[in-house]
PASEBA-1860 file (N, C-alpha, C; in nm, 3 decimals):
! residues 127
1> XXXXXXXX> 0.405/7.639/8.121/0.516/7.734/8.126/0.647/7.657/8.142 ~ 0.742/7.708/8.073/0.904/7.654/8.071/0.996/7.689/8.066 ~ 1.081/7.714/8.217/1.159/7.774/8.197/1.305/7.715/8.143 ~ 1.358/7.797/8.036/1.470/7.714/8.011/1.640/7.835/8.013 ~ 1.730/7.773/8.000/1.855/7.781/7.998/1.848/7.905/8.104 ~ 1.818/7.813/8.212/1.838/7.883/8.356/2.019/7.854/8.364 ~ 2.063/7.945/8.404/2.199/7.917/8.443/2.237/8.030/8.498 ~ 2.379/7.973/8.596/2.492/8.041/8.663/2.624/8.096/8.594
9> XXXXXXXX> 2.686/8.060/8.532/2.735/8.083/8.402/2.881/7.990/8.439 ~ 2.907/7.989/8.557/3.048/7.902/8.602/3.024/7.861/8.722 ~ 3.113/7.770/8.774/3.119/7.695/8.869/3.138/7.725/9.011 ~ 3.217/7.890/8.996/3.301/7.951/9.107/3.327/8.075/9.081 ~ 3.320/8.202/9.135/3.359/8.325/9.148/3.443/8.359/9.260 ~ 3.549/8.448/9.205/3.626/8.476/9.313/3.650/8.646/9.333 ~ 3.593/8.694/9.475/3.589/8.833/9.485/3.666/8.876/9.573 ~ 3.712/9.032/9.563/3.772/9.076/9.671/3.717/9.145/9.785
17> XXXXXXXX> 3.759/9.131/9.917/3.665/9.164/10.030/3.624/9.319/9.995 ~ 3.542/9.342/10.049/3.513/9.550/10.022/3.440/9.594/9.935 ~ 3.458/9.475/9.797/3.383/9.533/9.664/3.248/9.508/9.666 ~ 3.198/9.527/9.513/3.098/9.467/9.512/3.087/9.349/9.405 ~ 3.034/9.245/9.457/3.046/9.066/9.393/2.896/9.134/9.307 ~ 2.926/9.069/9.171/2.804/9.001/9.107/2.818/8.866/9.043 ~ 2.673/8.834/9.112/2.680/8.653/9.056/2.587/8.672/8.942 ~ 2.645/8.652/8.778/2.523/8.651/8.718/2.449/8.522/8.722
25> XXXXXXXX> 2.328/8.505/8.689/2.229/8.446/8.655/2.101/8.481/8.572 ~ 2.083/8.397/8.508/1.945/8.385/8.384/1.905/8.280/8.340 ~ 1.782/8.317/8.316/1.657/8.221/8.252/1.603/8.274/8.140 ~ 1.546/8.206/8.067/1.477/8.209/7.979/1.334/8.187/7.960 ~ 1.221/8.215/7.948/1.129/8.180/7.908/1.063/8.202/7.769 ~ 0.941/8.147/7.667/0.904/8.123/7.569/0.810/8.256/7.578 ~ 0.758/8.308/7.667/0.606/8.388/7.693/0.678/8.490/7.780 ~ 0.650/8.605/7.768/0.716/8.662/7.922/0.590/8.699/8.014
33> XXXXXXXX> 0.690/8.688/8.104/0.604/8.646/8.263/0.530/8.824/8.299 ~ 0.486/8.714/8.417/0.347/8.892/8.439/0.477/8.917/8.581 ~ 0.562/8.960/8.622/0.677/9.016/8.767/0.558/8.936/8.860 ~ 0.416/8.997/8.871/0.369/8.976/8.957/0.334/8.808/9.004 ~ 0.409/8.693/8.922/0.368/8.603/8.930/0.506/8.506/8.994 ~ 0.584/8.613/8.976/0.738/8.531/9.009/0.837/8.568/9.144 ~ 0.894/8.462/9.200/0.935/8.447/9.290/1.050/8.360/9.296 ~ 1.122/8.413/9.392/1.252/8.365/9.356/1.365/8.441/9.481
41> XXXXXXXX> 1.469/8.342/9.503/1.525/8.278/9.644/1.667/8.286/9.626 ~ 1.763/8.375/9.702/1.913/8.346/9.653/1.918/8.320/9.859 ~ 1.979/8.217/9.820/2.079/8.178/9.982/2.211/8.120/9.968 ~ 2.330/8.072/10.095/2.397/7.987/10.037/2.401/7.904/10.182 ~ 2.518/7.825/10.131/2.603/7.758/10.241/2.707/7.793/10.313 ~ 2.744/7.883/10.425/2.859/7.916/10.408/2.963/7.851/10.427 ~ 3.096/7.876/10.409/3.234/7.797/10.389/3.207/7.732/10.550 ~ 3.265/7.589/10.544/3.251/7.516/10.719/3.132/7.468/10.765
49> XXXXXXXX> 3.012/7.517/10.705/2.856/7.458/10.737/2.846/7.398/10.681 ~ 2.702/7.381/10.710/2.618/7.273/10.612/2.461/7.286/10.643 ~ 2.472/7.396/10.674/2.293/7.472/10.696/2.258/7.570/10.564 ~ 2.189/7.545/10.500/2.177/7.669/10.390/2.093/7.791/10.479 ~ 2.166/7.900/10.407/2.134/8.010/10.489/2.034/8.084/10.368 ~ 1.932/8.156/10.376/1.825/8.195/10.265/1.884/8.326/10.285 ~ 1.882/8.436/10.207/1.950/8.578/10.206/1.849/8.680/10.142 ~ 1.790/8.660/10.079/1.672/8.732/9.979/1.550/8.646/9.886
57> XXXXXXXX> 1.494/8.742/9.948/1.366/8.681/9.855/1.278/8.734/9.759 ~ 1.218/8.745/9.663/1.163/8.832/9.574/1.007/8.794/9.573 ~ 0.919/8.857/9.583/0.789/8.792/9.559/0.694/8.909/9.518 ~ 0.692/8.829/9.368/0.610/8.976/9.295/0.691/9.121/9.292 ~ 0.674/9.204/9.365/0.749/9.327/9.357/0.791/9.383/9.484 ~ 0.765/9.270/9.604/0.836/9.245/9.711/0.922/9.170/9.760 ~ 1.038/9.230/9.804/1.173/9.186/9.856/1.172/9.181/10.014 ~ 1.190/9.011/10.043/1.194/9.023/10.174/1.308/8.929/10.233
65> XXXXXXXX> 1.410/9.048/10.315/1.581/8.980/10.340/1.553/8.886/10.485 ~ 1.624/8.825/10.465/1.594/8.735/10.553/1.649/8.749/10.710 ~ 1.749/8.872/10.693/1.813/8.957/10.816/1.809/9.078/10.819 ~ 1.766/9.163/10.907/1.727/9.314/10.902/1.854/9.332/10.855 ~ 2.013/9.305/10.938/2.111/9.351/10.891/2.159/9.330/10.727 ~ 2.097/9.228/10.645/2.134/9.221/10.512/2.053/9.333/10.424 ~ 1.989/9.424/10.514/1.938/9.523/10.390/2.023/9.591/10.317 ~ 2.055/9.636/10.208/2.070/9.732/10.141/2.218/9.577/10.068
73> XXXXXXXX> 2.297/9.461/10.159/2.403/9.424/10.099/2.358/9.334/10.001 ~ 2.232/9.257/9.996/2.210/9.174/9.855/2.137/9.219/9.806 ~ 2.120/9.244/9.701/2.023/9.325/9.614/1.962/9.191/9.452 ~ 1.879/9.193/9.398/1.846/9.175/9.298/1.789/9.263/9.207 ~ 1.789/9.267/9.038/1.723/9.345/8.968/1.596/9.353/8.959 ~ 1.537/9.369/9.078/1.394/9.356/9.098/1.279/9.386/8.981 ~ 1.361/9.511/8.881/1.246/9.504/8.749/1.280/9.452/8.665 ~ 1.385/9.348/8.674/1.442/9.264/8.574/1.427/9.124/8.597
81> XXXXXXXX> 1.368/9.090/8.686/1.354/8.960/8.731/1.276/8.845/8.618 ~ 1.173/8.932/8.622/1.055/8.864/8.517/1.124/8.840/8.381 ~ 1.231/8.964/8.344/1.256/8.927/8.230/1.352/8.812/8.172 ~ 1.380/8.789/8.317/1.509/8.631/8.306/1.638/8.661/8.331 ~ 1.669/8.817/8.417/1.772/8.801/8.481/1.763/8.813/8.685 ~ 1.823/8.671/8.718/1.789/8.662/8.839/2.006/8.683/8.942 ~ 2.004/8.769/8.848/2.177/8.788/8.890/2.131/8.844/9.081 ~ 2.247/8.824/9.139/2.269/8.882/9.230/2.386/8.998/9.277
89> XXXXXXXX> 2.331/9.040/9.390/2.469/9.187/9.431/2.472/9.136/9.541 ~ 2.645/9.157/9.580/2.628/9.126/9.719/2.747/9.290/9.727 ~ 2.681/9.361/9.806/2.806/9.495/9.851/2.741/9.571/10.005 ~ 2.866/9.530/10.010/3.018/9.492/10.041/3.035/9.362/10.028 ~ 3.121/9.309/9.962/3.144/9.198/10.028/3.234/9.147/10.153 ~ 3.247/9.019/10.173/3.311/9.041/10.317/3.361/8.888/10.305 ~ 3.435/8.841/10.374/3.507/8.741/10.395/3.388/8.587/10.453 ~ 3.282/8.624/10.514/3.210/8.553/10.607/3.110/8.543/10.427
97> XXXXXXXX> 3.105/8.572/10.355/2.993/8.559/10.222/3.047/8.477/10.129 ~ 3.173/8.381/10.162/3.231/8.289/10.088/3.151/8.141/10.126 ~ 3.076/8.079/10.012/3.026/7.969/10.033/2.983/7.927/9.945 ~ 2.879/7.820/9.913/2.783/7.807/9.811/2.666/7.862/9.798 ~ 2.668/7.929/9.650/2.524/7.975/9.675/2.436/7.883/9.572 ~ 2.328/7.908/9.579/2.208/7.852/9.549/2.077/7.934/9.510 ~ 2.034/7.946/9.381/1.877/8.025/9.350/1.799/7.963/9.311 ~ 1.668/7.966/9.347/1.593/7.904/9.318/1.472/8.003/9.233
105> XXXXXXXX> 1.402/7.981/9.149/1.243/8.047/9.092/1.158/7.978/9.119 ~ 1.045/8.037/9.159/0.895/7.956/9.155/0.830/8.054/9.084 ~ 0.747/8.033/8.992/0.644/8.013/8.942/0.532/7.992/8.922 ~ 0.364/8.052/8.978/0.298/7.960/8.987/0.291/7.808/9.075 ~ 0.393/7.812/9.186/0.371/7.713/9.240/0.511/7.615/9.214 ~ 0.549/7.614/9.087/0.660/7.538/9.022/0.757/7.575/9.001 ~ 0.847/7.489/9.107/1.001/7.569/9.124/1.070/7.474/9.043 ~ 1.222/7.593/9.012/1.313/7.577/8.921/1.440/7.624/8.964
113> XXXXXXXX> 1.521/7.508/8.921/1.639/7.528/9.002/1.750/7.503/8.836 ~ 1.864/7.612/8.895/1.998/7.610/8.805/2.054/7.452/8.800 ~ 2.092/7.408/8.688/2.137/7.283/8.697/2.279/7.275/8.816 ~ 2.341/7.388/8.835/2.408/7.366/8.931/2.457/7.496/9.013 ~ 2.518/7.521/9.168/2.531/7.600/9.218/2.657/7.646/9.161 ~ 2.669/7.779/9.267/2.819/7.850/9.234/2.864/7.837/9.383 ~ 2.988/7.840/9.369/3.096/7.827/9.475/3.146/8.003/9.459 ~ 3.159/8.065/9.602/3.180/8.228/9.578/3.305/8.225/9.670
121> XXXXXXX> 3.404/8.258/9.643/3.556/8.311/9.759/3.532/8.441/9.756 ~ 3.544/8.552/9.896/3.583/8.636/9.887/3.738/8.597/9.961 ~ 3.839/8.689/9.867/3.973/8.705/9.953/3.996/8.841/9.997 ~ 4.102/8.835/10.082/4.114/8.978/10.142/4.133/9.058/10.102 ~ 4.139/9.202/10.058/4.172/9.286/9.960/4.333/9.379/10.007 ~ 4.423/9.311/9.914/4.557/9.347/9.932/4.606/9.543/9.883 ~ 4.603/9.582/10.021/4.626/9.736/10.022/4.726/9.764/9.969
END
């Protein structure tokens, strides 16, 4: 199995606090996948750290957040996953969700990573 032209699409997104951020992301594969076989990881870094923080997880057709309080704010296309879009939602966003993020897929065991992360700003939202 091979996954290809996994990507983030740019380097950096910049959102306003309140809304809702989407980070796209996609993959490709040659065969399409069975959902039930795929798994897959959005976390980041936030701005000032240097601990990656894990935020959601997908496994098979279970989603498991990594903070009771992040339910309902990151979301993935959970019946779209398999098909090679691994975009993320983050809503609300908020000022403290500015950092690097990072996704990862596994597969069968065999993980796959975007050739490179995204950098996310939220700024304040000017009333």
């Amino acid at each position: 199995l091979k996954v290809e032209k996994f990507t983030l699409f740019k380097p950096k997104l910049i959102f306003k606090a309140n809304t809702m951020g989407l980070i796209p992301c996609k993959f490709h594969t040659r065969r399409p996948l069975n959902p039930l076989i795929v798994e897959l990881e959005w976390g980041f870094i936030p701005v000032g750290e240097d601990k990656y923080k894990p935020l959601i997880h997908l496994y098979g057709d279970h989603i498991r957040l990594a903070l009771h309080e992040y339910k309902d704010k990151y979301q993935v296309f959970k019946s779209l996953v398999a098909k090679g879009n691994c975009s993320l939602v983050i809503n609300p966003t908020d000022i403290k969700d500015s950092g690097i993020y990072q996704v990862k897929l596994k597969i069968k065991e065999k993980v796959f990573t975007p050739p490179s992360s995204i950098k996310i700003t939220i700024v304040k939202h000017e009333k």
